[in-house]
C-alpha positions in Angstrom: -34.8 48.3 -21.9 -37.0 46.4 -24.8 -36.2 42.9 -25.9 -33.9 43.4 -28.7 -31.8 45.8 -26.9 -31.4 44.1 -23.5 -30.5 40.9 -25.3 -28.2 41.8 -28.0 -26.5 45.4 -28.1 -25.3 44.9 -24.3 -24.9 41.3 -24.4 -26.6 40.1 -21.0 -26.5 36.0 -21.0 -29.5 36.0 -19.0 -32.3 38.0 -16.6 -34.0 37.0 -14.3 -37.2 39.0 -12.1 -38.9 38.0 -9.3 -42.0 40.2 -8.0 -43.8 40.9 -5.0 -47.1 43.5 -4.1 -44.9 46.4 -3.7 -41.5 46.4 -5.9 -40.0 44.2 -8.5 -36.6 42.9 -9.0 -34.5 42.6 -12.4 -31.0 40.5 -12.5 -28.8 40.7 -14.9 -26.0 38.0 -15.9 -23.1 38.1 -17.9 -22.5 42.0 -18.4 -20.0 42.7 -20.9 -17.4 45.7 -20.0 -19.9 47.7 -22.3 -22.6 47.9 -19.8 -20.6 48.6 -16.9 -19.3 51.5 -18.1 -20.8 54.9 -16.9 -22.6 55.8 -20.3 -24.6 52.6 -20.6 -26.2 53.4 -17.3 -26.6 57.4 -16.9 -29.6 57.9 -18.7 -31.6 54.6 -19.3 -31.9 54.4 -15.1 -32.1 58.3 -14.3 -34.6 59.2 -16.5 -37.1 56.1 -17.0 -40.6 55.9 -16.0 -43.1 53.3 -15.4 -46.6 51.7 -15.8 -48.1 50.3 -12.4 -49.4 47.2 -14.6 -46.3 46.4 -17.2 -42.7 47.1 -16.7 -41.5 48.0 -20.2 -37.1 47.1 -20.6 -34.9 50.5 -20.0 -33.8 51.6 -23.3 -30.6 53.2 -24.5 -31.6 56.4 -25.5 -34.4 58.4 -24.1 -36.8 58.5 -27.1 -37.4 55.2 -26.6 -38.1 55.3 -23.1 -40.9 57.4 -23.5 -42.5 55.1 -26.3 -42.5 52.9 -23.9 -43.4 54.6 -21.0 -47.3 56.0 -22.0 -49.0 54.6 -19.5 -48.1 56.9 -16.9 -47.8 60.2 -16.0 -45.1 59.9 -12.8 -41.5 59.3 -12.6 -40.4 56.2 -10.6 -36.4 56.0 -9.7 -35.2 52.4 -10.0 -32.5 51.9 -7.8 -30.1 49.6 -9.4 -26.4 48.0 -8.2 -23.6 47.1 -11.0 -21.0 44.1 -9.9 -18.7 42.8 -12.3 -21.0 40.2 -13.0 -24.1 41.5 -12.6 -26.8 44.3 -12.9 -29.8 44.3 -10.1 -32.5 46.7 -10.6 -35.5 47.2 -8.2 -38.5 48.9 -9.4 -40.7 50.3 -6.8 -44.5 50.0 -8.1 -46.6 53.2 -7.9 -49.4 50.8 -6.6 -49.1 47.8 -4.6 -50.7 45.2 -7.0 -49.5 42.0 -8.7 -48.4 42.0 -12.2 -49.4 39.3 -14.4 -46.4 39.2 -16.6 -43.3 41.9 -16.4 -43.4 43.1 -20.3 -46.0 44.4 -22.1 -45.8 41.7 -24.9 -47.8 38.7 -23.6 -44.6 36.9 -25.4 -42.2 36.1 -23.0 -38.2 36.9 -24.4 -36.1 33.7 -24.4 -33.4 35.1 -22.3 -36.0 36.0 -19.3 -36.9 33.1 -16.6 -38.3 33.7 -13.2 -36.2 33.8 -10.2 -38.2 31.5 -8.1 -35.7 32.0 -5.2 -36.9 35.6 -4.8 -40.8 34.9 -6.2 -43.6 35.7 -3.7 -47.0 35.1 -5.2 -50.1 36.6 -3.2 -50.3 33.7 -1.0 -46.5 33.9 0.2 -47.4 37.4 0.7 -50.2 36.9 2.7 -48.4 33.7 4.8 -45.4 36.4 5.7 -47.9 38.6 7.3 -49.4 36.2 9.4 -46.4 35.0 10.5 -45.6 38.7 11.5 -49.0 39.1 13.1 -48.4 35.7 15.2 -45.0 36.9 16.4 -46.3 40.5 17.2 -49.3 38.8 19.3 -47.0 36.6 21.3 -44.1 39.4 21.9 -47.5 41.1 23.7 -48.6 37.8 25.4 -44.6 37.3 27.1 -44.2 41.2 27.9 -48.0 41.0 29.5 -46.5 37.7 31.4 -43.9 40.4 33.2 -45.7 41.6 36.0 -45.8 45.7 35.9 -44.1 47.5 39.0 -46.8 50.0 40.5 -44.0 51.8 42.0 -41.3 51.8 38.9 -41.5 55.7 38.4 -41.8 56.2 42.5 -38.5 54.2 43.0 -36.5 56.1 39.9 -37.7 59.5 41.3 -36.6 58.3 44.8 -32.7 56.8 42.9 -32.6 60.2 41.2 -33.4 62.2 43.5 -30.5 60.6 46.7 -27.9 61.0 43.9 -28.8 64.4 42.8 -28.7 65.7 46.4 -25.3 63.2 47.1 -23.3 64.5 43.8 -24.2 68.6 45.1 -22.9 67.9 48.8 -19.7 66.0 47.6 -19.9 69.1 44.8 -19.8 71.5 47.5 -17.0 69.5 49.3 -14.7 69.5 46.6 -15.5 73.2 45.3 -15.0 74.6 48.6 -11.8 72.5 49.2 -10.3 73.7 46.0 -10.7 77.4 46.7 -9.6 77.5 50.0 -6.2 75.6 48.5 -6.2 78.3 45.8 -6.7 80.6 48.1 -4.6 79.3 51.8 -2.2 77.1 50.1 -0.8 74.4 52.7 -2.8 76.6 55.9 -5.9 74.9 54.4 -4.7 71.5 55.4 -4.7 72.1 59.2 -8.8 73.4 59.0 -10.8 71.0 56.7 -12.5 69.2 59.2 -13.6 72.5 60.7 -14.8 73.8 57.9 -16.2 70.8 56.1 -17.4 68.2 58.9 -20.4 69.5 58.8 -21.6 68.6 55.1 -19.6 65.6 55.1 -21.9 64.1 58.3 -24.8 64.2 56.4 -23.1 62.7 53.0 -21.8 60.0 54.3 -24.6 59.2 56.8 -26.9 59.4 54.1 -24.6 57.2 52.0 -26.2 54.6 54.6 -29.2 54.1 52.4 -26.9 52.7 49.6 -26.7 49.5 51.6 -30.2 49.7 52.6 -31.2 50.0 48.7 -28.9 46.8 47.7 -30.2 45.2 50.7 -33.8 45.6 49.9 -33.3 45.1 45.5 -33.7 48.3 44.7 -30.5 48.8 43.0 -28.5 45.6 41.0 -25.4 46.6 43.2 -24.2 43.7 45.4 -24.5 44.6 49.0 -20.6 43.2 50.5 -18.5 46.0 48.4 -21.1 49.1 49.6 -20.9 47.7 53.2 -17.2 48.1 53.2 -17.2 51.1 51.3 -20.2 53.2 53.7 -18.9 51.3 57.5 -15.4 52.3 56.3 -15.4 56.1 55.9 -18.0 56.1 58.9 -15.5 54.7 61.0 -13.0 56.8 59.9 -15.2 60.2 59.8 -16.7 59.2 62.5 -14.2 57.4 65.1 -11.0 58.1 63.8 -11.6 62.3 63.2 -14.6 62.9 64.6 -13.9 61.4 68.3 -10.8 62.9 68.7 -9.7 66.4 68.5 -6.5 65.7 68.3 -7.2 64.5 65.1 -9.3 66.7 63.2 -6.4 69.4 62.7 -4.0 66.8 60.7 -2.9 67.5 57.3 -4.2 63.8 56.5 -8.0 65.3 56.7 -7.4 67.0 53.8 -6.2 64.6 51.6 -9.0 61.4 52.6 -11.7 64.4 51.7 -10.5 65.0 48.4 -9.9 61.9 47.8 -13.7 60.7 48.9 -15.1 63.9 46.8 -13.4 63.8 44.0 -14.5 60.1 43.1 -18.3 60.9 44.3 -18.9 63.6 42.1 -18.7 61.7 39.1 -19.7 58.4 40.0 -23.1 60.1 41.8 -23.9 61.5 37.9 -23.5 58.1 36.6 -26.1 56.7 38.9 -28.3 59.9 38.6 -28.5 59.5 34.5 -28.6 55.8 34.9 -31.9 55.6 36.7 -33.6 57.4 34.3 -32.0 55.5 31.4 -30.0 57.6 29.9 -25.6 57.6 29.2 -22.7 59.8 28.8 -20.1 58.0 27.4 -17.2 60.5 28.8 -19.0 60.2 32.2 -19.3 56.4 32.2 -15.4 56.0 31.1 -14.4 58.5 34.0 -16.6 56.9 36.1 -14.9 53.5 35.6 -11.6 55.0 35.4 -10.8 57.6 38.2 -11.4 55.0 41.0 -7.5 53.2 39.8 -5.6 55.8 41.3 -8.1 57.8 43.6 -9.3 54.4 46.1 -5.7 53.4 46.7 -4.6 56.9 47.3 -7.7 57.3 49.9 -7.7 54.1 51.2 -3.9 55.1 52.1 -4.4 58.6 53.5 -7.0 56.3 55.9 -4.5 53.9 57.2 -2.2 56.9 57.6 -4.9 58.4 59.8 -5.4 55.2 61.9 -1.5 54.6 62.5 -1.4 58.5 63.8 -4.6 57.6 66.0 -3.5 54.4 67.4 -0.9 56.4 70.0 -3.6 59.0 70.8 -6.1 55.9 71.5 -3.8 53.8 73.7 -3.0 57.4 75.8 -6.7 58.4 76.6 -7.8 54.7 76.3 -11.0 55.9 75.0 -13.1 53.3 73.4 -10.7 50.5 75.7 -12.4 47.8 78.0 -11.1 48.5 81.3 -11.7 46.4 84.6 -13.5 45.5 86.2 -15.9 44.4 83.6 -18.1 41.0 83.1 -15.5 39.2 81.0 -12.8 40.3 83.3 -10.0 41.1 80.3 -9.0 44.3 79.2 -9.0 45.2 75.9 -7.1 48.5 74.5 -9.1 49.8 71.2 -5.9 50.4 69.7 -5.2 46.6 69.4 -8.7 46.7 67.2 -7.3 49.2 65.7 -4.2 47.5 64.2 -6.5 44.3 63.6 -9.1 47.3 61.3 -5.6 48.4 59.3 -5.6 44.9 58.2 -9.1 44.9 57.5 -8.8 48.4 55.4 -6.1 46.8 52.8 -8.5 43.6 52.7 -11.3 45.5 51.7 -9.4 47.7 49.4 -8.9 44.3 47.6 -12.3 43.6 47.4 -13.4 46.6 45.9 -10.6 47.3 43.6 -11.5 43.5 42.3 -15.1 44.2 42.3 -14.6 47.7 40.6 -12.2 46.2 37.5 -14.5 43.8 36.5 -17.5 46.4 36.5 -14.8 48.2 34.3 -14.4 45.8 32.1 -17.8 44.6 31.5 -18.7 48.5 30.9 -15.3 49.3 28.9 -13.6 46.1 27.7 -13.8 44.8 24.7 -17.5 43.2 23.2 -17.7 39.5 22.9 -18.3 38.7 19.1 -21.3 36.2 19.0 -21.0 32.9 17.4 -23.1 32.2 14.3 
């Protein structure tokens, strides 16, 4: 706008401008209800253009916008923000220069002061890119202090690589279960371990190296919850089922390898994304969410596989310390046995504790920070 206009027909009480190399910034007090109305501000700001030396006022109508405007042959959009008291505009310069004055009369107008708040002269300008510079140069200095890993990618191909094979053998586990209940109904209770021993032997023995990666800091997980989690479906799949016969064509097979599947093939694709830094929000909420009912449902379909074992172990005495032997005692397995049910529910503590503060870390709500 030009002098006369800005002051008088729409009333402003004051502006003030502050510049810098690239843009310059108007601020207008005291607006009457004139100016914030929609016609006062359609086509001064829509349609004005600017020198890159001078800065001549937005008039009211467009004739006098381009009398004022000669200078140049490109249009610059000012963005500008109306508040009740107020009316900011930002020019954008076509050149990054500094301006000596704002109008193009070397006569300053009485109602325009410099906003010294906002002012940055070419030595402000300059000091804020140093200070820039200095805090680019020592974020490179502390990241340099970080020693490199040789083996980072080695170690994530190696983590991506033992989930991607885990999640397609406990894939392959659950798969097969569900079809053969599609497909048997309750006969498919009675031949799980048959059909499925097989692939869960090498899952679960090769669920081993999940301690040995805690153990060694190669994953962040603690190393007590993955012991009890591995050594405890080893024992069962291995002592419980696998040692005896007896065992291995009870419906309770069924149910602790669906249980053990269906958790693994989601929280194996958690890990597998993870080590390559990446997240599905639906996977990570399942992930943390599927173990509240699924580990207390497996962990009892084990104890219900130990109480039906303990009989057959006391019978055969397999596992038992008989005499004569160096300590001279006899010890039945099946009194271990009764001591490892208490153990199981202990455990299941553990890692249901362990597992809902993961959950909430991951899922709760965020911690607002304290200015």
């Amino acid at each position: 706008m030009d002098a006369e206009v800005l002051g008088k027909e729409h009333k402003f009480t004051g502006m003030q401008w502050a510049v810098c190399d690239s843009r310059c910034s108007l601020l207008g007090e005291g607006l009457s209800a004139q100016i914030r109305g929609e016609t006062c501000l359609q086509i001064p700001l829509r349609t004005t253009r600017f020198s890159c030396i001078s800065a001549p006022w937005v008039s009211s109508s467009v004739s006098s916008v381009q009398r004022h405007s000669t200078h140049t042959e490109s249009h610059i959009q000012p963005a500008y923000k109306v508040t009740q008291r107020q009316l900011n505009i930002t020019v954008r310069k076509k050149e990054s220069n500094w301006w000596e004055r704002l109008t193009k009369q070397e006569k300053r107008p009485l109602f325009l002061a410099p906003d010294f708040d906002r002012w940055l002269d070419e030595s402000d300008a300059e000091m804020e890119l140093r200070e820039k510079e200095e805090e680019r140069i020592n974020k490179m200095r502390i990241e340099s202090r970080v020693p490199k890993d040789p083996f980072r990618h080695l170690k994530r191909g190696y983590l991506f690589m033992y989930n991607l094979v885990q999640f397609l053998g406990f894939s392959w586990i659950f798969v097969n279960m569900t079809v053969r209940l599609f497909i048997l109904g309750k006969d498919s209770f009675y031949d799980t371990f048959h059909t499925i021993s097989d692939m869960m032997y090498f899952c679960q023995t090769l669920a081993l190296m999940e301690s040995v990666n805690s153990l060694i800091g190669l994953v962040r997980s603690p190393l007590i919850p993955s012991l009890i989690q591995v050594f405890g479906r080893n024992f069962i799949l291995f002592i419980i089922l696998g040692s005896m016969e007896e065992m291995q064509s009870r419906a309770v097979v069924f149910f602790i390898f669906y249980a053990w599947s269906m958790i693994e093939i989601f929280r194996y694709p958690f890990y597998m994304l993870s080590s390559i830094d990446m997240e599905w929000k639906v996977l990570t909420w399942i992930r943390y969410t599927i173990w509240i009912p699924l580990y207390p449902f497996g962990a009892l379909g084990e104890a219900v596989s130990v109480i039906q074992a303990i009989p057959i172990f006391s019978e055969t005495g397999k596992f038992s310390l008989r005499l004569p032997n160096p300590l001279n005692v006899t010890i039945n397995f099946s009194f271990f046995l009764q001591i490892y049910l208490i153990l199981l529910f202990l455990g299941l503590f553990i890692n249901f504790r362990y597992l809902y503060k993961q959950r909430r870390q991951k899922l709760g709500p965020k911690k607002k920070k304290m200015k």
